[in-house]
Each structure stands twice: as structure tokens, then as C-alpha cells.
C-alpha positions in Angstrom: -28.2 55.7 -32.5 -26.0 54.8 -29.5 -23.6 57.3 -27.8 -20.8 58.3 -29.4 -17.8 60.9 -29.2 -17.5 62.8 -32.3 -14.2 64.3 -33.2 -13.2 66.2 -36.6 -9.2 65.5 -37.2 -7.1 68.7 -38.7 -4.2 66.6 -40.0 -3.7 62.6 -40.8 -1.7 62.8 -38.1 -4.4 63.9 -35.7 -6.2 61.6 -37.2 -3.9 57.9 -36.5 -3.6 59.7 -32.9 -7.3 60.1 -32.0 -8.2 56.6 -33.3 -4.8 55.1 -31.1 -6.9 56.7 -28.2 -10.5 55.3 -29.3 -11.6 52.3 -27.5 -13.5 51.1 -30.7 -13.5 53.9 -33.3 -14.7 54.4 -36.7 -13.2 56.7 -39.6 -16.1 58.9 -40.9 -15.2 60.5 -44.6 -18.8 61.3 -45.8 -21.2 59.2 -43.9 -23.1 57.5 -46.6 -23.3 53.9 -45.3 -21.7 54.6 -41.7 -24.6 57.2 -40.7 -27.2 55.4 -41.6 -26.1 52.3 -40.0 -25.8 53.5 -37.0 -29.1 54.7 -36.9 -30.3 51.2 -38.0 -28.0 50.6 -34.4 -26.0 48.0 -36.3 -22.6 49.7 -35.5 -21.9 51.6 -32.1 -18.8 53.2 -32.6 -16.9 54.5 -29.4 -15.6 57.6 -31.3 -16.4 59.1 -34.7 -13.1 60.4 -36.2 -14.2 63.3 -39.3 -11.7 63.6 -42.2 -13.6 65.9 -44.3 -11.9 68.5 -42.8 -8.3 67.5 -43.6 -7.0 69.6 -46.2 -4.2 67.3 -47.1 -7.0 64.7 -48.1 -8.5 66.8 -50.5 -7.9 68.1 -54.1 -7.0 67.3 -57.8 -3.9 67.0 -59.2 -1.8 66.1 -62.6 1.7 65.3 -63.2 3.0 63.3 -65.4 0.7 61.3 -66.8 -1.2 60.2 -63.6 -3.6 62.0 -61.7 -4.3 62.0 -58.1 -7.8 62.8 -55.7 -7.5 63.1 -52.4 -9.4 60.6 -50.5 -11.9 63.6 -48.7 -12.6 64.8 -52.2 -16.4 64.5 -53.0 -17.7 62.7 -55.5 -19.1 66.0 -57.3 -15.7 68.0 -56.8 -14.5 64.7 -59.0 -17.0 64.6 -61.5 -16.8 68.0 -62.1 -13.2 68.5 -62.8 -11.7 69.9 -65.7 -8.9 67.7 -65.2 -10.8 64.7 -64.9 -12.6 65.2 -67.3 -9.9 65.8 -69.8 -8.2 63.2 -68.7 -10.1 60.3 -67.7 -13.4 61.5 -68.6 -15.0 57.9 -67.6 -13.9 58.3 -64.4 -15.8 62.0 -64.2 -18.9 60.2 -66.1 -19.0 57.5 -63.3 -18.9 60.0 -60.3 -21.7 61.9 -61.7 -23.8 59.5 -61.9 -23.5 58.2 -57.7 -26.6 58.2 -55.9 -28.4 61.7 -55.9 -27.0 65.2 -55.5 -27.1 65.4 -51.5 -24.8 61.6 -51.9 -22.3 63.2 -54.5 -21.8 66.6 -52.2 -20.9 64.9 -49.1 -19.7 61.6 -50.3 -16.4 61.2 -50.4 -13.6 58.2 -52.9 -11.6 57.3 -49.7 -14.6 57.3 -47.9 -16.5 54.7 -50.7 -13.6 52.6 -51.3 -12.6 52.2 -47.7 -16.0 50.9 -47.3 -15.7 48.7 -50.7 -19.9 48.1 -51.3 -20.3 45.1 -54.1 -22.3 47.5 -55.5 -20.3 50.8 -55.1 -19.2 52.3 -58.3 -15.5 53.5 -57.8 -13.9 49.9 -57.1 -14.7 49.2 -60.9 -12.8 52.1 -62.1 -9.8 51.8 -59.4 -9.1 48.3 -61.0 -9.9 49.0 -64.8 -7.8 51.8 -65.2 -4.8 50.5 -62.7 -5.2 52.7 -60.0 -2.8 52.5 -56.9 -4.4 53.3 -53.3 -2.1 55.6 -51.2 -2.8 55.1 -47.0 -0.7 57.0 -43.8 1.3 54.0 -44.2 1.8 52.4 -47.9 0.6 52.0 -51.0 -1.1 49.0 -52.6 -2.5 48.7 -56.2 -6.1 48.4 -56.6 -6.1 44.7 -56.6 -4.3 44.1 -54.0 -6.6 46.5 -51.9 -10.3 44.8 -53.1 -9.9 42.0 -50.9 -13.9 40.9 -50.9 -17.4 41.9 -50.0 -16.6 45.0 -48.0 -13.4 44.1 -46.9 -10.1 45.8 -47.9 -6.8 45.5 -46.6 -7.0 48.3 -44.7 -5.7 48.0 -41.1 -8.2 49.1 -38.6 -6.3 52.1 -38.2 -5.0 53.1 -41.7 -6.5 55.9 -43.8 -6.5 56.0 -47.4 -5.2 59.6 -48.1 -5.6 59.4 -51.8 -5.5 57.3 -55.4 -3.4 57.9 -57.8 -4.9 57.0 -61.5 -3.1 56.3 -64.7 -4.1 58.9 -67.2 -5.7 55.9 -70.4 -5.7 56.3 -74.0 -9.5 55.7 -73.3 -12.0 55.0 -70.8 -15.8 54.9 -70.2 -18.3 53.5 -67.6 -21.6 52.2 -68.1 -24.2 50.5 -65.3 -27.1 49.6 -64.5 -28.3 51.3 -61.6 -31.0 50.2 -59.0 -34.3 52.4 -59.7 -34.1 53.0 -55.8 -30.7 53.0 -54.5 -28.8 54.0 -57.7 -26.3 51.7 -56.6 -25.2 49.1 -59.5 -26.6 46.1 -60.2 -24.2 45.9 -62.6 -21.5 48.5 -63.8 -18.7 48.0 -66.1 -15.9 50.2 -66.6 -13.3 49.5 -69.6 -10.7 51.3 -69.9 -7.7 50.9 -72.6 -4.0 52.1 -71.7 -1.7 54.3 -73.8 0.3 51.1 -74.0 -2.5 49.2 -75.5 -3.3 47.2 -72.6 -7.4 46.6 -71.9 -9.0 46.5 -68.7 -12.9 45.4 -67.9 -13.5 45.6 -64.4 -17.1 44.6 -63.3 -18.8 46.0 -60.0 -22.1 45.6 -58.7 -22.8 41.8 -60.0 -20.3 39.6 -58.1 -20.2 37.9 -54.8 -17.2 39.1 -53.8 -17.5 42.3 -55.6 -15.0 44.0 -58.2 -13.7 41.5 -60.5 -12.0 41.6 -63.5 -13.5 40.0 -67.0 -10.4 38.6 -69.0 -12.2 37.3 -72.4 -13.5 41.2 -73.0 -10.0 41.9 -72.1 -8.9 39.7 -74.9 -12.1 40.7 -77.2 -11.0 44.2 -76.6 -7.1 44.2 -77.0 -7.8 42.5 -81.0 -10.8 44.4 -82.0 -11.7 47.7 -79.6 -15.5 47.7 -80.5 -18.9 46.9 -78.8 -19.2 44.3 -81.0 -16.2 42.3 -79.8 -18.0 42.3 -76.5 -21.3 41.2 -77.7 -21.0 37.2 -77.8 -18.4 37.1 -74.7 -21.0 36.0 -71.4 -19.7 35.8 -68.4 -21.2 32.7 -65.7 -23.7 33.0 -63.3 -22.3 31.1 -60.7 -20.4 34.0 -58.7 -22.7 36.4 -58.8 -25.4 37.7 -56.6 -28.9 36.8 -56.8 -31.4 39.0 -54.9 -34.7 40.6 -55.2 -33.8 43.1 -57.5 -32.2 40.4 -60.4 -31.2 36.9 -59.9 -27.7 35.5 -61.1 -28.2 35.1 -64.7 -30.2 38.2 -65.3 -26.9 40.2 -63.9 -24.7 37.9 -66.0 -26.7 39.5 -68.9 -26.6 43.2 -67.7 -22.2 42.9 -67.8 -22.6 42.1 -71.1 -24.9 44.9 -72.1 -23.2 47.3 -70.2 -19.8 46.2 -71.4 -21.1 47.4 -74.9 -23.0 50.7 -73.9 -19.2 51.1 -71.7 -17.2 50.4 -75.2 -19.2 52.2 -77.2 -19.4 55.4 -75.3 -15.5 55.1 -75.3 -15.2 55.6 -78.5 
């Protein structure tokens, strides 16, 4: 690893003011990829800026039919709350189920989406169930924040604080996981709202990661049921092809895990 100056924020506030001051700094909210990239000495940050410690960043919260994680909320705090998983239990299912047990105590939602992997889990559920992405600064829906292949539309110095989920009528997540990584080769998360509106968002398979599958959307809105999804394929030619499954053979895992996703939904 290069030098660096390490610094752990108490506030957002102390946070946008320590990275005005950093020549080239990096947000750290976790470490999963940013660590170990350093290491690899393919990023040299100037200053490491720590927001697991912000309180404000952190938490689980209902009201009104939505409910909101902070962005320095670990994935296990998320998978294992009783109001998650009352509420959106797909979303607590999908947590669960990231990386190991070290990943899910220290890894953090602001801290994976901010990074936005093709193969990271959460981007599929932040579009599929509607989710809106609070910063120090705004807040854009999920779609508008999943601008490619780990790019957001994050400013360099904007911090996601939290998201903000639309409690659905039903929702359920189902992938594929690399045997090494865990990461996705392909996850699906479907998710229908208490207005009747269908969702399918697709993570781990595409080019330019998260995208959205509109004829299971279609399947789904006439006929909720695995089988609706079974004869809908999606193409080939967007989505990655590597050592671990070329192009088609991901085409062919969204449409399996679209069904286990549906069915577990119930």
C-alpha cells in the first residue's frame, strides 16, 4: 500500500470538510473493495476519510410506509432487522446472503452502492423495489443514481447518507453466486408494489450492470407466478462474458433465478 492519512469523520459535516481539504481523497464506509485495492496498489488515496463512525449514517427506521438504512449500516445489522424483515423481507434475504460473515459485519449499503460493482447485490434491490438514494446534498431515485459499471452520479465529494425503500406488497431475491467470491453472476430481485406495479431488476449479468427486464415485468403484472417468467429470455448481447460463464450461459441463469426469485415471493 502507498502512504496515506487516515481520518475517522464524527459528523457528515466533518466529513464534506476533511475531503475539501484532501488533495485526492477517498470515502471509506467498510473497506471491502477499497482496502484491498490499495493493497493491490491500484488506488493511492491521499487521505482515507472513515464514516463508520458517523452515527447519523446509521440505523433502521419506519414511517409511513417506507423504510430507511443509513448508509454506515452493515449488511448484517440489515439482514437481521425485525423491521426489514417484516417489511421487505427480500431485501433482508439478499443481505444475508453477501459475501461471508467477516464482509456482512463490516460492509456497509452506502459504502456498496457508492462503489456500484456489476456484480454487487444491493443495486438490484435499490431499483426493483424503487428506492430513492439520499446524499449531503440531494436525492436521486435509484435509476437515476446507477449510471454504469462502477460509476454513479455521485460527485467526488458527495456522501450517500441513506436510502429510503418503499415498503412492497411483495418482494424476493434470488442469485447465483460465484463459488469463490459470492458475488453474482447473476441475481434477480422482483419485487411487486402495493399498487400493483412489478419490478425485475437484474444485477450481476450485464455490462453496464443493474438493469431492468421489462417483458417479466409484463409476465408478472398479468399472471404473478414463476411460470409467467419461465419462457421470457432475455439477449446475450449486453452481458458479460468471462471465465466464470460466458454471455449466454448468464442470459440463462436471469431466467432461472427470476423463477427461484418469484417463487420464493410467494
Amino acid at each position: 500500500m502507498y502512504e496515506t492519512s487516515y481520518h475517522r469523520a464524527g459528523s457528515v459535516a466533518e466529513a464534506a470538510a476533511l475531503m475539501a481539504k484532501a488533495e485526492d481523497g477517498k470515502f471509506l464506509s467498510g473497506g471491502q473493495t477499497l482496502i484491498p485495492t490499495m493493497k493491490q496498489r491500484l488506488a493511492a488515496p491521499s487521505d482515507l476519510i472513515d464514516l463508520r463512525s458517523v452515527e447519523e449514517m446509521k440505523g433502521i427506521s419506519e414511517d409511513g410506509g417506507t423504510v430507511t438504512i443509513g448508509a454506515a449500516t452493515a449488511h448484517y445489522d440489515v439482514a437481521t432487522s425485525e423491521v426489514v424483515q417484516r417489511l421487505i423481507p427480500g431485501l433482508a434475504s439478499l443481505a444475508g446472503g453477501i459475501g461471508d460473515p467477516a464482509v456482512r459485519y463490516m460492509g456497509t449499503i452506502g459504502g456498496s452502492i457508492a462503489n456500484n460493482d456489476p456484480a454487487a447485490d444491493y443495486p438490484s434491490a435499490l431499483v426493483a423495489l424503487g428506492a430513492a438514494v439520499t446524499t449531503n446534498k440531494r436525492s436521486l431515485s435509484a435509476e437515476e443514481f446507477f449510471t454504469g459499471m462502477f460509476e454513479t452520479a455521485l460527485d467526488e465529494d458527495e456522501i450517500v447518507t441513506s436510502v429510503s425503500f418503499p415498503v412492497p406488497e411483495k418482494s424476493a431475491y434470488a442469485k447465483y453466486p460465484n463459488p469463490a467470491s459470492r458475488y453474482a453472476m447473476a441475481g434477480v430481485f422482483v419485487a411487486k408494489a402495493k399498487d400493483g406495479g412489478v419490478r425485475v431488476a437484474v444485477t450481476g449479468a450485464g455490462q453496464d450492470g443493474v438493469f431492468r427486464v421489462a417483458d417479466m415485468e409484463t409476465a408478472l403484472s398479468g399472471n404473478w407466478s414463476a411460470d409467467a417468467v419461465a419462457g421470457v429470455t432475455v439477449g446475450s448481447d449486453d452481458l458479460l462474458s468471462d471465465i466464470h460463464g460466458s454471455a449466454d450461459y448468464r442470459a440463462n441463469l436471469v431466467t432461472v433465478m427470476a423463477k427461484r426469485a418469484v417463487a420464493a415471493a410467494g
